[in-house]
N, C-alpha and C positions, 0 to 999 in steps of 0.2 A: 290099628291097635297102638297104644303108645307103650313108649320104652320103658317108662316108670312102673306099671302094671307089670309088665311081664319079663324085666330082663332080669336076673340073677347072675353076679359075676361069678365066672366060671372056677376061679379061682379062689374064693373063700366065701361063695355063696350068700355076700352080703348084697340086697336090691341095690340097684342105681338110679337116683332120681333122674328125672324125663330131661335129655338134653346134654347133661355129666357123658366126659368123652374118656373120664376115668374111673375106674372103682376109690372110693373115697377112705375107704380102711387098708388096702391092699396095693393100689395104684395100676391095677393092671389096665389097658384099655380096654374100651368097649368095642366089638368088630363093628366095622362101615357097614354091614348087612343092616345093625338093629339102631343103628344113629337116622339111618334113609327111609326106617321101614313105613310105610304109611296106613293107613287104613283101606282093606277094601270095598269094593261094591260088589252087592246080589247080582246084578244086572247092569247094562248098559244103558236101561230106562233112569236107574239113578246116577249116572256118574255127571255133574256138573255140567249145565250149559245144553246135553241132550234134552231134547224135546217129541213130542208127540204132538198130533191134530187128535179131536176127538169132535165126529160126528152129533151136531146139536139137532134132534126130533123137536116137532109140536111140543110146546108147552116146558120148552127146558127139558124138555126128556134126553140123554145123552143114549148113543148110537155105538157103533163101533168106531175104537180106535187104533191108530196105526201111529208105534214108533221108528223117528226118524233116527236111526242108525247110521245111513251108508253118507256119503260126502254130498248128493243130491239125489230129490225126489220128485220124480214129474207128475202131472199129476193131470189127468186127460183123460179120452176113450183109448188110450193103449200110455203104456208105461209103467213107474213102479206102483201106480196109488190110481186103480181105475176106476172110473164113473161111468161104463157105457150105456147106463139109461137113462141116462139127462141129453136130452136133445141140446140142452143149451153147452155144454160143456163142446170144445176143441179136441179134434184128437189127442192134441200136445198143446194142454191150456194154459199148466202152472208150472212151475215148478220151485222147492223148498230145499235150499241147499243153507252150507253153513260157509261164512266166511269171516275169519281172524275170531273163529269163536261164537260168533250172532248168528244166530237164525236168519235167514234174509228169504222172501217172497220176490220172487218174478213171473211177471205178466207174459206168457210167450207167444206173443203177437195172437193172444187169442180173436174172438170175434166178440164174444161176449165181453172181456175184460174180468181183471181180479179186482174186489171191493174190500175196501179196510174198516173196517167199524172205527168213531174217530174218538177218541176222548177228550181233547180238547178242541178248541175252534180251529179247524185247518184251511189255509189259504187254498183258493181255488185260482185257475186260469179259465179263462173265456173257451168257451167249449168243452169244458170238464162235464162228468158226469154224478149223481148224484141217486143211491136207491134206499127208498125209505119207504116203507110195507112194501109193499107189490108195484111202488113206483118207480120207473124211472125217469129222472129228471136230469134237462142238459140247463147249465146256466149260459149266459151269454153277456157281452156288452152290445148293448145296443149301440148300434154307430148313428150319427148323426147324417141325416140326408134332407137335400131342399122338396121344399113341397111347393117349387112351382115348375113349370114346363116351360121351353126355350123361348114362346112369347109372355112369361109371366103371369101366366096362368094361375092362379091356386088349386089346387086338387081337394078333390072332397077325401076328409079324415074321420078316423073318432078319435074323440078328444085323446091328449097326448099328455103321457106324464113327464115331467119335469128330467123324471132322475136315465141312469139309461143300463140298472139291470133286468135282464129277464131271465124268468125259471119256466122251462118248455118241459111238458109231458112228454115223452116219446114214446109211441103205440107201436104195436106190431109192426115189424117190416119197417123200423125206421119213421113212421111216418109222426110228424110235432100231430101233439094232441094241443088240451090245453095251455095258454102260456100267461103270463102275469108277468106286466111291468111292472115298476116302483122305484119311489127316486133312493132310497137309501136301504132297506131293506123288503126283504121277503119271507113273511111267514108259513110253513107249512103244516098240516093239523087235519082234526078230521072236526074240527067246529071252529068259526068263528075267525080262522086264518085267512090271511090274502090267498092263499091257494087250499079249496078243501078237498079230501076225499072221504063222502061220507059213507062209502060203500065199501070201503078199505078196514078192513077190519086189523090188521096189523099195524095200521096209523095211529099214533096215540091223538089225546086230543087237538092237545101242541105240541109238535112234535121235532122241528127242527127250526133254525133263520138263516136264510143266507142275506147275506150283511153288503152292501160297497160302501165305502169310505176309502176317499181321495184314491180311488181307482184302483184299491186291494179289494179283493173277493175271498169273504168266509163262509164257513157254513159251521153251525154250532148247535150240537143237541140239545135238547130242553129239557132235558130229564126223561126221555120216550123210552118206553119197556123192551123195545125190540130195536133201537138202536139207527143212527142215523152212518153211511157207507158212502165211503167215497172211492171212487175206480184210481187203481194207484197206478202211478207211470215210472217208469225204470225201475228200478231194485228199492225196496220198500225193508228195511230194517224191522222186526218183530219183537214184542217183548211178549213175557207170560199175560196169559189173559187177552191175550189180541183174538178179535173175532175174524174172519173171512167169509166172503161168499164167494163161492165158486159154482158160475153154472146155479142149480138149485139146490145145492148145499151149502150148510152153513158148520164151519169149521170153527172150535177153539183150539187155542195154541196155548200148548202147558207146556213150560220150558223146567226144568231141574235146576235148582239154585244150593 
């Protein structure tokens, strides 16, 4: 509530404009109670900075959400924010605490890992991971190795690209599915891309590129409906509007500004 609204000095009952630490016809002061007073909040849902996750269903449909109130919230088959019917989820997978004010996500050594929806092109490292519809995708640098045997043998190959990233499928249990070399970049899509899936129904049609140039690795969305995720490593900073998966949930993050 501001002071100008509501204070009337007590002493000759003329208002005090917002700020004035004295009455301006009278000269009394204003007490330190109505000079500090600030506005309150309904809830802890609006006070500055607090946030909430809010469950995202098929088709954008929003689910249940849970606000983050307490100092940290883990987020697993046991703790404050449970998921115990996703087989993919960790007992003790996430956890969403606050530090110097920010929302921060941590990965707690789950198996599955936490994925960040990306907005802009985010730099990868060689063995990062990558999930876009129902895929998941590890990138790599190809290393160089000789293709002959200790008498100089040649070895039989298929033909060889030039460049040395690759983008692997990983299937169940770990095991590389498809993979796709290329000397500078990598298209992923459900037409027409250097890597397709056309049975993927959550794939747009171009839907992501992961990039090398002079030995940096990006990955950069294309405009895809359902958003291209990258597995985050140590403490990952959150703003509003940040996606998550976890496990086979997909989390938004509304922070209070």
């Amino acid at each position: 509530m501001e002071q100008a609204k509501l204070f009337v000095c007590k002493s000759c009952s003329t208002p005090v404009p917002t700020g004035h630490k004295f009455c301006g016809r009278c000269g009394a002061a204003v007490p330190s109670d109505v000079l500090a007073m600030k506005t309150s909040y309904y809830g802890a849902l609006q006070t500055p900075g607090r946030a909430k996750v809010v469950f995202v269903r098929g088709e954008g449909v929003e689910g249940v959400s849970y606000q983050l109130n307490a100092d940290e919230h883990v987020i697993g088959r046991s703790g404050h924010l449970v998921l115990g019917d996703d087989p993919y989820v960790s007992p003790r997978h996430a956890n969403l605490f606050y530090r110097e004010g920010h929302l921060v996500a941590r990965d707690e050594e789950s198996h599955n890992g936490v994925f960040l929806r990306v907005r802009e092109p985010a730099t990868l490292s060689s063995g990062d991971f990558v999930y876009v519809g129902e895929q998941l995708l590890r990138v790599d640098l190809v290393a160089a190795a000789s293709n002959h045997d200790a008498d100089g043998v040649t070895y039989y190959t298929s033909p060889h690209h030039p460049g040395q990233l690759r983008v692997i499928q990983v299937l169940e249990g770990g095991v590389d599915g498809a993979a796709v070399v290329r000397g500078e970049s990598v298209t992923v899509g459900r037409e027409g891309a250097d890597m397709c899936f056309i049975d993927d129904h959550f794939v747009s049609s171009s839907h992501c590129r992961i990039a090398l140039d002079n030995g940096k690795i990006t990955v950069a969305d294309l405009g895809s409906r359902n958003g291209t995720f990258v597995r985050i490593k140590g403490d990952q900073d959150l703003v509003h509007g940040d996606y998550l998966f976890i496990g086979r949930n997909l989390l938004r993050v509304e922070i209070t500004v």
